[in-house]
C-alpha positions as CSV (number, residue, x, y, z in Angstrom):
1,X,59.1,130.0,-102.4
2,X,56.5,127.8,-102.1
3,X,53.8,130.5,-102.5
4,X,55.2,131.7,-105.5
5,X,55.2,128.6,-107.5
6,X,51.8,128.1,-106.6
7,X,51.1,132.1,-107.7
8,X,53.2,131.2,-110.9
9,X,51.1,127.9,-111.7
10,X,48.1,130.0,-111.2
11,X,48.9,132.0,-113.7
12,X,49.6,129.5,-116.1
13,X,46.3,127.5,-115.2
14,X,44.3,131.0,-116.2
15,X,46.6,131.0,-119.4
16,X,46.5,127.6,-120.5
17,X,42.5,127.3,-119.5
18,X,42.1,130.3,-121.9
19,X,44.1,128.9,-124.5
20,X,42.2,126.0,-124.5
21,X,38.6,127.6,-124.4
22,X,39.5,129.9,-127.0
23,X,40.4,126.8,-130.2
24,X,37.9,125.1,-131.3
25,X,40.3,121.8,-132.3
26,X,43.8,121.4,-131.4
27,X,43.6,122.5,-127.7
28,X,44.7,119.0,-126.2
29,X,48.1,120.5,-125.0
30,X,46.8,123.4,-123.0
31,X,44.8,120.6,-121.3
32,X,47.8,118.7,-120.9
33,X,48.9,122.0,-119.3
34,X,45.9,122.7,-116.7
35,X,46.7,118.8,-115.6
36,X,50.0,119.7,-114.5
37,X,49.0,122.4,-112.8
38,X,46.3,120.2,-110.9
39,X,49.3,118.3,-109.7
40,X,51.6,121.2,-108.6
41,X,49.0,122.9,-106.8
42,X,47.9,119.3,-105.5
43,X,51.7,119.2,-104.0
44,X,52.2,122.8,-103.0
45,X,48.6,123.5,-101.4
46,X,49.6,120.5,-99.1
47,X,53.2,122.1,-98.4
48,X,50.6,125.4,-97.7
49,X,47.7,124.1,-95.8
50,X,49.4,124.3,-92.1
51,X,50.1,128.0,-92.6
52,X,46.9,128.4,-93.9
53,X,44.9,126.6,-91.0
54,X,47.1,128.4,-88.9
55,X,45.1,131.8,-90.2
56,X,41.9,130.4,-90.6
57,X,40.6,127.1,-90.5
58,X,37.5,127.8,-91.8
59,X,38.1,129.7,-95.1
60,X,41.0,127.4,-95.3
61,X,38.4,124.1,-96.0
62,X,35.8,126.8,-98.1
63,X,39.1,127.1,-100.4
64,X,40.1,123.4,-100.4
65,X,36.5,122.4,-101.1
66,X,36.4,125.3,-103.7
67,X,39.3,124.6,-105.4
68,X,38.5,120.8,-105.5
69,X,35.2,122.2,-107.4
70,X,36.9,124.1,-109.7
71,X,39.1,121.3,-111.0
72,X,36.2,118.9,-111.1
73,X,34.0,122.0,-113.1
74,X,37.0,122.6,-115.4
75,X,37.3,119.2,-116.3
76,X,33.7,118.7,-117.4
77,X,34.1,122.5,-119.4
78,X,36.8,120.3,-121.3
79,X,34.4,117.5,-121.8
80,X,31.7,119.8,-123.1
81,X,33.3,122.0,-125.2
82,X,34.8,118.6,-126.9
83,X,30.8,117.6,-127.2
84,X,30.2,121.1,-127.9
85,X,27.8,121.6,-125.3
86,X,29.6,124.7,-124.0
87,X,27.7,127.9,-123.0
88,X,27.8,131.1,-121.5
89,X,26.7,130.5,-118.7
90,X,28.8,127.6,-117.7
91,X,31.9,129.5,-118.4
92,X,30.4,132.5,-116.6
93,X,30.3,129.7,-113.5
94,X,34.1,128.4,-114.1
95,X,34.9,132.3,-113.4
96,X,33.0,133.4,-110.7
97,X,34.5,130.1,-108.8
98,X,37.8,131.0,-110.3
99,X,37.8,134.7,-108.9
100,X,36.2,133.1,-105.5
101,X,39.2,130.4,-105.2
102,X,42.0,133.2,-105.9
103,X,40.2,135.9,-103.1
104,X,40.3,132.7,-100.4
105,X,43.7,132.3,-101.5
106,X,45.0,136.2,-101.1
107,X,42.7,136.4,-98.1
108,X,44.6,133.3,-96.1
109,X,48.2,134.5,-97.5
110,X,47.4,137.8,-95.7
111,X,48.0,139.5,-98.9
112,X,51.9,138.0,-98.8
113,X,53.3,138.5,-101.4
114,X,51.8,141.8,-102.5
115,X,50.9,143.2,-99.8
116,X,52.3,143.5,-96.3
Protein backbone atom coordinates (compact mmCIF):
# COMPACT_ATOMS: atom_id res chain seq x y z
CA UNK A 1 0.00 0.00 0.00
CA UNK A 2 2.56 2.07 1.01
CA UNK A 3 4.50 1.61 -2.22
CA UNK A 4 1.79 2.52 -4.23
CA UNK A 5 1.09 5.84 -2.78
CA UNK A 6 4.55 6.61 -3.12
CA UNK A 7 4.38 5.28 -7.02
CA UNK A 8 1.06 7.39 -7.26
CA UNK A 9 2.73 10.69 -5.83
CA UNK A 10 5.50 10.08 -8.16
CA UNK A 11 3.48 10.34 -10.78
CA UNK A 12 1.89 13.37 -9.78
CA UNK A 13 5.33 15.05 -8.84
CA UNK A 14 6.38 14.36 -12.82
CA UNK A 15 2.78 15.83 -13.72
CA UNK A 16 2.64 18.74 -11.62
CA UNK A 17 6.66 19.57 -12.28
CA UNK A 18 5.69 19.56 -15.95
CA UNK A 19 2.78 21.64 -15.50
CA UNK A 20 4.62 24.07 -13.81
CA UNK A 21 7.72 24.24 -16.29
CA UNK A 22 5.58 24.40 -19.11
CA UNK A 23 3.51 28.23 -17.94
CA UNK A 24 5.22 30.89 -18.08
CA UNK A 25 2.97 32.82 -15.17
CA UNK A 26 0.32 31.26 -13.18
CA UNK A 27 2.18 27.99 -12.19
CA UNK A 28 2.18 28.68 -8.30
CA UNK A 29 -0.40 25.75 -7.77
CA UNK A 30 1.52 23.00 -9.47
CA UNK A 31 4.26 24.18 -7.02
CA UNK A 32 1.94 23.97 -4.33
CA UNK A 33 1.54 20.48 -5.78
CA UNK A 34 5.35 19.24 -6.03
CA UNK A 35 5.45 20.48 -2.06
CA UNK A 36 3.00 18.06 -1.09
CA UNK A 37 4.51 15.51 -2.70
CA UNK A 38 7.88 16.41 -0.87
CA UNK A 39 5.97 15.72 2.20
CA UNK A 40 4.24 12.36 1.21
CA UNK A 41 7.26 10.91 -0.01
CA UNK A 42 9.12 12.52 3.13
CA UNK A 43 6.52 10.25 5.17
CA UNK A 44 6.27 7.21 3.08
CA UNK A 45 10.13 6.85 2.11
CA UNK A 46 10.56 6.68 5.99
CA UNK A 47 7.64 3.91 6.31
CA UNK A 48 10.02 2.30 3.16
CA UNK A 49 13.53 2.75 4.17
CA UNK A 50 13.78 -0.60 6.48
CA UNK A 51 12.64 -2.74 3.53
CA UNK A 52 14.85 -0.97 1.45
CA UNK A 53 18.07 -1.31 3.75
CA UNK A 54 17.06 -4.70 4.07
CA UNK A 55 17.89 -5.13 0.12
CA UNK A 56 20.65 -2.88 -0.17
CA UNK A 57 22.11 -0.51 2.11
CA UNK A 58 24.10 1.01 -0.10
CA UNK A 59 21.85 2.04 -3.19
CA UNK A 60 19.41 2.61 -0.40
CA UNK A 61 21.55 5.96 0.89
CA UNK A 62 22.72 6.76 -3.22
CA UNK A 63 18.69 7.06 -3.43
CA UNK A 64 18.11 9.02 -0.18
CA UNK A 65 20.96 11.35 -1.02
CA UNK A 66 19.67 11.47 -4.65
CA UNK A 67 16.33 12.10 -3.94
CA UNK A 68 17.24 14.81 -1.34
CA UNK A 69 19.18 16.40 -4.44
CA UNK A 70 16.41 16.33 -6.63
CA UNK A 71 14.14 18.25 -4.32
CA UNK A 72 16.77 20.71 -3.39
CA UNK A 73 17.50 21.01 -7.66
CA UNK A 74 13.78 21.33 -8.30
CA UNK A 75 13.31 23.89 -5.92
CA UNK A 76 16.00 26.28 -7.36
CA UNK A 77 14.46 25.18 -11.21
CA UNK A 78 11.31 27.01 -9.52
CA UNK A 79 13.38 29.86 -8.40
CA UNK A 80 15.01 30.42 -11.79
CA UNK A 81 12.39 29.94 -14.04
CA UNK A 82 10.50 32.75 -11.76
CA UNK A 83 13.96 34.91 -12.42
CA UNK A 84 13.93 33.45 -15.76
CA UNK A 85 17.21 32.13 -15.72
CA UNK A 86 16.02 28.67 -16.80
CA UNK A 87 17.93 26.71 -19.51
CA UNK A 88 18.34 23.60 -21.26
CA UNK A 89 20.73 22.33 -19.69
CA UNK A 90 19.51 22.63 -16.17
CA UNK A 91 16.32 21.02 -17.02
CA UNK A 92 18.26 18.37 -18.90
CA UNK A 93 20.05 17.93 -15.22
CA UNK A 94 16.53 17.80 -13.14
CA UNK A 95 15.89 14.66 -15.66
CA UNK A 96 18.75 12.72 -15.78
CA UNK A 97 18.53 12.87 -11.73
CA UNK A 98 14.89 12.31 -12.06
CA UNK A 99 15.25 9.00 -14.24
CA UNK A 100 18.38 8.07 -11.81
CA UNK A 101 16.10 8.53 -8.50
CA UNK A 102 13.10 6.36 -10.05
CA UNK A 103 15.83 3.28 -11.40
CA UNK A 104 17.22 3.31 -7.51
CA UNK A 105 13.78 3.14 -6.60
CA UNK A 106 12.50 0.13 -8.99
CA UNK A 107 15.95 -1.38 -8.43
CA UNK A 108 15.49 -1.67 -4.32
CA UNK A 109 11.55 -2.52 -4.73
CA UNK A 110 12.85 -5.61 -6.71
CA UNK A 111 10.68 -4.49 -9.48
CA UNK A 112 7.41 -4.95 -6.91
CA UNK A 113 4.94 -3.90 -8.21
CA UNK A 114 5.47 -4.62 -11.80
CA UNK A 115 7.50 -7.12 -11.85
CA UNK A 116 7.83 -10.23 -9.82
Amino acid sequence: MILWLHIIFALILIISTVMALSLRSGNQFYVMIDRFCYLVFLVSGIVLFPHAWDRNPILTVAKVVAAIILIGLLEMTFAKQKKHQLNKTWITTLAVLLIIVLLLGVILAGGRPFFK
